[in-house]
N, C-alpha and C positions, 0 to 999 in steps of 0.2 A: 073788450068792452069793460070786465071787469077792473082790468090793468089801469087802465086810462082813469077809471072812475075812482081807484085805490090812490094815484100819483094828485090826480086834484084833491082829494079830498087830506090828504097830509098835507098839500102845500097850503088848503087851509087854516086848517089845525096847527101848524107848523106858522104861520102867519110869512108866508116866505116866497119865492119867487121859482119859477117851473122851468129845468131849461131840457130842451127833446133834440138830440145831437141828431143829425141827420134826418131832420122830417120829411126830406123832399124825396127821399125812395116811397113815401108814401101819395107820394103824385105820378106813378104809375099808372098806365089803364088796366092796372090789374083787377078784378070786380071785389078779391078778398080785400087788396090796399083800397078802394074807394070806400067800404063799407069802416074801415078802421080809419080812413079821413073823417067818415063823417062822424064816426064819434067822437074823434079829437075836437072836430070843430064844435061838436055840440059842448062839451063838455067847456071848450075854449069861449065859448060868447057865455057863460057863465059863472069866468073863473073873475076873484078880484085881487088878483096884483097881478105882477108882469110875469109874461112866458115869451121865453126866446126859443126861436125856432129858429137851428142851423142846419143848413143846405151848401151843399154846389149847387144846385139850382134855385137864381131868382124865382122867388114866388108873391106872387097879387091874388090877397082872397075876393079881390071883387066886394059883390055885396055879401058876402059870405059870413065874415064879422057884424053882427049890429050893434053889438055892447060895449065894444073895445075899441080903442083906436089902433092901428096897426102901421109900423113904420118900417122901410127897409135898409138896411145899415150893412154897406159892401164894406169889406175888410180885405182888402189887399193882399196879395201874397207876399211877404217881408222879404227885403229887399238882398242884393246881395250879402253884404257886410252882416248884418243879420241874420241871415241861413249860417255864415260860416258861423256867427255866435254862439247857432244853436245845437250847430253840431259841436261844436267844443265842449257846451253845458254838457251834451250827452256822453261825450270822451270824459270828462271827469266823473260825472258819474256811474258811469259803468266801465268798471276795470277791465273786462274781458273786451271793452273794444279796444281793437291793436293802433301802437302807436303809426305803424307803415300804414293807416289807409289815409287818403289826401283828402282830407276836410275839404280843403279849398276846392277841391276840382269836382267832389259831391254838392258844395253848396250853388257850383257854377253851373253845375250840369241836370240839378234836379228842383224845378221851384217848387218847393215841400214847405208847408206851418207849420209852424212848434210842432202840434200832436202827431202830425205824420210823421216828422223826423224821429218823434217817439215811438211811434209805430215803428216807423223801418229798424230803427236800436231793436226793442224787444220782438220781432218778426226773427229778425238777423240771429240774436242771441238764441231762439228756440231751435232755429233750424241749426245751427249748431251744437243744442244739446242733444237734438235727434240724433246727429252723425255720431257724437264721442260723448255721451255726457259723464264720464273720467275726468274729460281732459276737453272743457270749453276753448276754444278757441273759433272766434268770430273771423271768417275773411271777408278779402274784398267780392269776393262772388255772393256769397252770404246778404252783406250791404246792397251791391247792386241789383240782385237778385227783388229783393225787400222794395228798394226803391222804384224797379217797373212794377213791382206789382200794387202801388201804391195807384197807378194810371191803370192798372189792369182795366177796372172798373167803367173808368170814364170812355176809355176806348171802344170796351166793348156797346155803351151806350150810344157813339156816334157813327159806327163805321158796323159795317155785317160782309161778311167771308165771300167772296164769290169762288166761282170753279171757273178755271181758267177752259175754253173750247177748244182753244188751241195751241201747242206748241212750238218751239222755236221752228222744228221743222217744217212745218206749215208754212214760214214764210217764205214767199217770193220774191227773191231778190236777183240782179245780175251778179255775176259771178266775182267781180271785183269789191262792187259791197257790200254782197255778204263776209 
């Protein structure tokens, strides 16, 4: 509560604009995350400039805003040509990425934004200063490693673990096709 009432009150002071990167883990049914929605939201129908709130998840405040107008503005995931761009930005900027790993087949294989491919750079590059940090060297496991774990998240939001009852040998089959 404090936090939230600290952040509006600079960006009025500050005469400036409010942006909250991932708001939407705050659309949990968790009871601590609805109690810090609602003080976002109180705080938000009384703030006066603009506050961007970004998610993966689409959010509609309903009648929730009464002071603000509130619009929703989908951003794409960049396309391929794009991805590969950005992973090159990152290859020149950071010398410890090696020139053997295939840009092209990361940008093919992973639909990552800007920031994530940022992320997986500096993910990649720590888990390699943990292994040797003498002697950085970033690999491709390092990377792809970085890059599931970029989906770790979303996965674990859509899908939940079963226990399988049965195994192979449980099943009944004639003896040909099995």
């Amino acid at each position: 509560e404090q936090a939230a009432r600290l952040i509006f009150r600079e960006g009025r002071l500050q005469n400036t604009a409010v942006y909250f990167k991932d708001f939407d883990l705050l659309l949990n049914d968790n009871k601590e995350n609805n109690s810090k929605y609602e003080i976002l939201l109180n705080e938000l129908n009384f703030y006066p400039h603009w506050v961007f709130l970004t998610g993966e998840r689409r959010y509609q405040p309903g009648g929730t805003l009464f002071n603000n107008p509130f619009v929703n503005i989908d951003l794409p995931t960049p396309s391929y040509e794009v991805r590969k761009q950005l992973w090159e930005k990152q290859r020149e900027s950071n010398p410890g990425l090696p020139s053997r790993i295939d840009l092209a087949e990361l940008a093919s294989k992973f639909r990552l934004n800007s920031c994530q491919i940022r992320d997986v750079v500096a993910t990649a590059r720590n888990t390699a200063v943990c292994r040797d940090p003498e002697n950085v060297i970033v690999t491709s496991e390092d990377i792809y490693s970085a890059c599931r774990g970029q989906f770790r998240d979303t996965l674990n939001n859509l899908s939940r673990k079963i226990i399988p009852r049965y195994r192979w040998g449980d099943i009944v089959l004639p003896k040909d096709q099995l």
